[in-house]
C-alpha positions, -999 to 999 in steps of 0.1 A, spaced: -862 384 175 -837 352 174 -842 331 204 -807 326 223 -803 294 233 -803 280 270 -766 283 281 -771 254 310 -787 231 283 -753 241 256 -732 226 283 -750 194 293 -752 190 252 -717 199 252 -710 173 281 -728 143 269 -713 145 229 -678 147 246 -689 115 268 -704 98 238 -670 108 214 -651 92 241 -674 58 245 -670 57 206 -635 58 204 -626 44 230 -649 12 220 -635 10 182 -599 9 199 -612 -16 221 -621 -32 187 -593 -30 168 -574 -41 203 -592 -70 202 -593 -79 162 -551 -74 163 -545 -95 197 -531 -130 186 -547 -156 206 -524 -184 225 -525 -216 210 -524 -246 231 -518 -283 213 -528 -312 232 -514 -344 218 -520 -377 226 -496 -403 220 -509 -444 210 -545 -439 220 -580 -454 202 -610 -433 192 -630 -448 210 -612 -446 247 -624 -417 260 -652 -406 281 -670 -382 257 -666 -409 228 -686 -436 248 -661 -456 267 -678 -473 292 -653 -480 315 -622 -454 307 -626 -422 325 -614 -384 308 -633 -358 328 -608 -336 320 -607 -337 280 -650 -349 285 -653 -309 296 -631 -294 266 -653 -315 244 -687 -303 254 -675 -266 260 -655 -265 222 -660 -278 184 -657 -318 188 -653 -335 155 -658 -374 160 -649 -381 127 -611 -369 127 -584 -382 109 -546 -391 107 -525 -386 76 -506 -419 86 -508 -441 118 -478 -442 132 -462 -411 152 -433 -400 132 -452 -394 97 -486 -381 118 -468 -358 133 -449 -344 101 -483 -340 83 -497 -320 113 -468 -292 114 -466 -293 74 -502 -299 67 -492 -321 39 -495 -356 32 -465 -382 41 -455 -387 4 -458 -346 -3 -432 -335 26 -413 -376 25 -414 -388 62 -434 -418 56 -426 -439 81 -407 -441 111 -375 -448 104 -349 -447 73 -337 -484 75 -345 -516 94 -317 -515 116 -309 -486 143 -269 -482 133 -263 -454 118 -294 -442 120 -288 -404 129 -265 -402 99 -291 -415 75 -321 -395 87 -303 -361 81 -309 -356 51 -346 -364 53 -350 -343 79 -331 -315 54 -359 -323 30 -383 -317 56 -371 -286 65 -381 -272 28 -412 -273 40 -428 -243 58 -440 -255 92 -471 -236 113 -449 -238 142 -422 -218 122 -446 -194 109 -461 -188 147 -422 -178 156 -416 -154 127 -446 -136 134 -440 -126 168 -450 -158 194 -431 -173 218 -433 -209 210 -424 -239 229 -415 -281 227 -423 -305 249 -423 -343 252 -423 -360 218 -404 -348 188 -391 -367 161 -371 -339 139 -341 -331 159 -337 -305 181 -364 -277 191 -342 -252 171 -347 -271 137 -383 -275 142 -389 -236 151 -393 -233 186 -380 -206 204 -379 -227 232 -381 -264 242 -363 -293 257 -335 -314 249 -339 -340 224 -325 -375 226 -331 -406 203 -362 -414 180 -388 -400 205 -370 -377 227 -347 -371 257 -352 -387 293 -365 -357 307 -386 -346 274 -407 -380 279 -409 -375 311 -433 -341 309 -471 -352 324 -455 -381 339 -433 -362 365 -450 -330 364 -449 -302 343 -416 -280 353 -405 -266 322 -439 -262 308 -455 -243 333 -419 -222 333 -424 -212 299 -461 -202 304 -450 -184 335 -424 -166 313 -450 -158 282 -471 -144 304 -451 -124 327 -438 -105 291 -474 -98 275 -468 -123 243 -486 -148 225 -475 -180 228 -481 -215 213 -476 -248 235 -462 -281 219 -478 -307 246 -462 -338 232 -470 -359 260 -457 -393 260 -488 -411 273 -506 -434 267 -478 -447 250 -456 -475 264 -445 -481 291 -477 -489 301 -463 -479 338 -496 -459 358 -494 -450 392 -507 -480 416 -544 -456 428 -554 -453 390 -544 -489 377 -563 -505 409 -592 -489 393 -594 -506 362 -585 -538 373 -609 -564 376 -623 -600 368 -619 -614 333 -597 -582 323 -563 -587 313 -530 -570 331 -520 -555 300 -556 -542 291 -562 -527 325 -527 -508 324 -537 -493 294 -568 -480 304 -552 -466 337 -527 -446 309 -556 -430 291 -574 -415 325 -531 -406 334 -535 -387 304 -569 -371 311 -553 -355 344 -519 -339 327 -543 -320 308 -567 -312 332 -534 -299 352 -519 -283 326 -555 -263 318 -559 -254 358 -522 -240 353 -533 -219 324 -565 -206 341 -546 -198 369 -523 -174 352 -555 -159 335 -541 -176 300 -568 -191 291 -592 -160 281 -577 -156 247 -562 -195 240 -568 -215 216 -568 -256 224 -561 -277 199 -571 -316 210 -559 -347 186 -540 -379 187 -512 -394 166 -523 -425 158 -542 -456 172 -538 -482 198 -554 -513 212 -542 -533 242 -534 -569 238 -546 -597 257 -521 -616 268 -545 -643 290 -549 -677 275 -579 -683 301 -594 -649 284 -626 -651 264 -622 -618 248 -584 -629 236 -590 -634 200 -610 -606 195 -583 -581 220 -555 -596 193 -576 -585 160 -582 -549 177 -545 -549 185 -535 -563 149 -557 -537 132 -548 -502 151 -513 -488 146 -491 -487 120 -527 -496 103 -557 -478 78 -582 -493 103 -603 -473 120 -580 -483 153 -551 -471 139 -562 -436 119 -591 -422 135 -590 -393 162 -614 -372 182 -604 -338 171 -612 -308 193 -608 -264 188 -619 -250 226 -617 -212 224 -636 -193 252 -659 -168 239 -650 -176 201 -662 -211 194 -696 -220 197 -696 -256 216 -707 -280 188 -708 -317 179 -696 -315 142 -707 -344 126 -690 -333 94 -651 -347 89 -618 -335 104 -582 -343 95 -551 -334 110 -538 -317 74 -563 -292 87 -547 -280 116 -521 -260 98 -549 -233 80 -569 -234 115 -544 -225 133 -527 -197 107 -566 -182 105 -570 -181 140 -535 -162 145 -544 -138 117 -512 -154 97 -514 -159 54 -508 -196 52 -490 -207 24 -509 -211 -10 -516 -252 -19 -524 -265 13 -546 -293 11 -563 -288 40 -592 -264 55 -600 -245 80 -621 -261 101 -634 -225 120 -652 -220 86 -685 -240 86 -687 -237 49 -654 -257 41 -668 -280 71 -696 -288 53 -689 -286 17 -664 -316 25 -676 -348 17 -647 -375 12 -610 -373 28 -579 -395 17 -549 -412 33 -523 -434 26 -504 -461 46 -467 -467 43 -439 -494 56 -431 -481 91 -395 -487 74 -369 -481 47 -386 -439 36 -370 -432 6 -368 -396 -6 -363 -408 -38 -393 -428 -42 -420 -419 -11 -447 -444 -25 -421 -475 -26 -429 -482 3 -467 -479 -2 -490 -504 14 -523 -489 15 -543 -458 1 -576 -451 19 -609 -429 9 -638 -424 32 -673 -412 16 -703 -403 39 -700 -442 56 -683 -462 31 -647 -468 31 -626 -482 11 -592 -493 15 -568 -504 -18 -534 -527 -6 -502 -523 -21 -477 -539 -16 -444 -512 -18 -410 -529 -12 -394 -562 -16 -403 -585 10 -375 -604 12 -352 -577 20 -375 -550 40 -402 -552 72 -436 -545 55 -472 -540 71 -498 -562 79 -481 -591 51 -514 -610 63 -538 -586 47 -537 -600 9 -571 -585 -6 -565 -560 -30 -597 -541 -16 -618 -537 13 -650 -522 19 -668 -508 48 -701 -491 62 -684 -472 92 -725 -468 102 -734 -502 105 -699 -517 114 -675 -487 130 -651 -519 142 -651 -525 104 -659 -568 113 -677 -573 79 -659 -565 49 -689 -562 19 -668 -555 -13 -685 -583 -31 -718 -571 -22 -714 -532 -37 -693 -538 -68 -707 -501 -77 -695 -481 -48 -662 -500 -48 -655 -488 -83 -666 -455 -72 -646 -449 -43 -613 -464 -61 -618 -445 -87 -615 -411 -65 -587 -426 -44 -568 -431 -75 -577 -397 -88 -565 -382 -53 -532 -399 -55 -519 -421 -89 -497 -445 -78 -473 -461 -108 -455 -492 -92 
């Protein structure tokens, strides 16, 4: 005789499948919730500040507690670097992730003189334009995006945003350079607005610190002053720490409005920056000036090195990468962590890929006059081209424009090569070209491969 089966133990069957259907379904929809929600992207950007002045990099004096924290909770890259080393260009090959002479802005400004200068930088901002931007691509694909403080190509609206502030001069407006050092108004307004409609948003912090004026409040200048330290020196280190707390106020402000769960920070600087000395009774004068002489506008270390930091709660594991970074990176990074294609010939990777970190073992760059661009000709006004193996690097001079006509860089730098072991001498004071023919050769060679230059 068939057995019939236990009605009370049908049910609880029964019960617990529906329970476990729900858990299941609900739990891939959590999933797929999470897989298709577009993370905010915040970019922190420095403005005129060394490698080495930080906290987390070793400063001993300079205090970042702030930007110390993101560095030890996210992926730190020590070894980041600058497609140029002034602002202008750096900046360009950040949004395009191409090289100065691929998208033409390769220097600062389109003639020596400032008449006129609006009408001539048109149409290389035009030629700009051709080329796809992440911020752009951010916009079309559904975030709100914002500019604030520094921003060289016009107005917000040329540059993508779908919001920003009003844009004034070479830099920005009054009020646009005025964001970290007189609060944080219309950033926090935006964020406030972002959140309040449910959208993903990306951040433009172009802060204008710790660029000149070298103007810090009186309680974080007092700090840094002392015996045998010049003025100048002091004011500068009082900037970076100014610096430190806009951030840290600007990541409160985020964590308060529960932002910061699924946000992205991007960390890097636009180019280099050493205080000058300006004491004749000071011992460390001479050596203050050559820091000074070799960081912006420059291929030294001082002028095109970065710390480079990705901080994503819950995503990123917190790591010290040894491995290199450069800012023609961002551009993939920050298209792969929205989900978006980027567009095809990037040179660039993504650094969230530990494969492409690693594989990499050499990265370019190339120096230009901080005058005169040409669209025409991007590499007239060449001056350097710069390669940088494991801990050699090699720098090749040019010398791209007539000098009686045009403002060049560094005229005193006449070698036609330099060599360095970053390892053994990261302030690159011993130049050893004579002493490895063989890795000169080498390391040219590549450079040249990487970019031929016919002058």
């Amino acid at each position: 005789m068939k057995k019939i089966p236990n009605m009370k133990n049908v049910m609880t069957f029964s019960i617990l499948l529906l329970i476990a259907s729900t858990i299941f379904f609900n739990s891939c929809a959590t999933m797929k919730q999470s897989k298709d929600e577009k993370p905010n992207i915040v970019y922190l950007l420095s403005d005129d500040q060394a490698w080495t002045d930080y906290g987390f990099m070793g400063h001993p004096d300079i205090k970042t507690p702030n930007l110390d924290n993101l560095a030890s909770e996210g992926l730190l890259f020590e070894r980041g670097y600058l497609a140029a080393p002034v602002c202008r260009p750096s900046l360009a090959s950040m949004v395009t992730g191409l090289h100065p002479f691929d998208h033409g802005i390769t220097g600062n400004d389109v003639i020596l003189r400032k008449d006129g200068r609006e009408e001539r930088d048109r149409p290389l901002r035009d030629n700009f334009y051709k080329h796809p931007g992440f911020i752009e691509l951010l916009t079309s694909n559904g975030y709100l995006t914002h500019q604030s403080g520094k921003w060289w190509e016009g107005s917000w609206k040329d540059g993508g945003f779908t919001h920003g502030m009003k844009m004034e001069g070479r830099h920005g407006s009054k009020e646009s350079l005025a964001i970290g050092r007189e609060g944080l108004k219309p950033v926090t307004d935006f964020v406030d607005m972002a959140t309040e409609q449910d959208k993903p948003f990306f951040l433009w912090y172009g802060v204008f610190l710790p660029h000149t004026p070298h103007n810090p409040p009186a309680r974080l200048l007092n700090k840094y002053k002392k015996e045998g330290r010049a003025l100048d020196v002091a004011k500068y280190y009082a900037m970076c720490e100014w610096l430190d707390e806009t951030c840290g106020e600007l990541l409160a402000y985020l964590k308060k409005k529960g932002a910061l769960e699924n946000t992205l920070i991007v960390y890097i600087c636009d180019n280099g920056w050493a205080a000058k000395s300006t004491r004749e009774d000071d011992p460390n004068q001479k050596k203050w000036n050559q820091y000074a002489l070799r960081s912006k506008t420059s291929p030294y270390e001082n002028g095109i090195r970065t710390p480079i930091m990705l901080n994503w709660q819950g995503k990123i594991e917190p790591k010290n990468d040894p491995n290199f970074a450069h800012s023609i990176d961002l551009f993939p990074t920050i298209a792969a962590a929205a989900g978006i294609k980027a567009p095809e010939g990037l040179p660039g990777i993504n650094l969230l890929d530990e494969k492409a970190r690693n594989e990499r073992k050499i990265v370019f760059g190339s120096v230009h006059s901080s005058h005169n661009i040409s669209l025409e000709n991007p590499d007239s006004t060449l001056q350097y081209l710069w390669g940088i193996e494991g801990d050699w690097k090699l720098l090749i001079r040019y010398h791209g424009m007539d000098k009686t006509k045009y403002k060049r860089t560094h005229n005193w730098d006449t070698a036609p090569v330099r060599l360095y072991n970053l390892a053994e001498d990261p302030h690159e004071e011993n130049e050893v070209s004579e002493q490895f023919p063989e890795i000169v050769e080498r390391l040219k060679a590549k450079i040249e491969a990487w970019h031929p230059i016919e002058m």
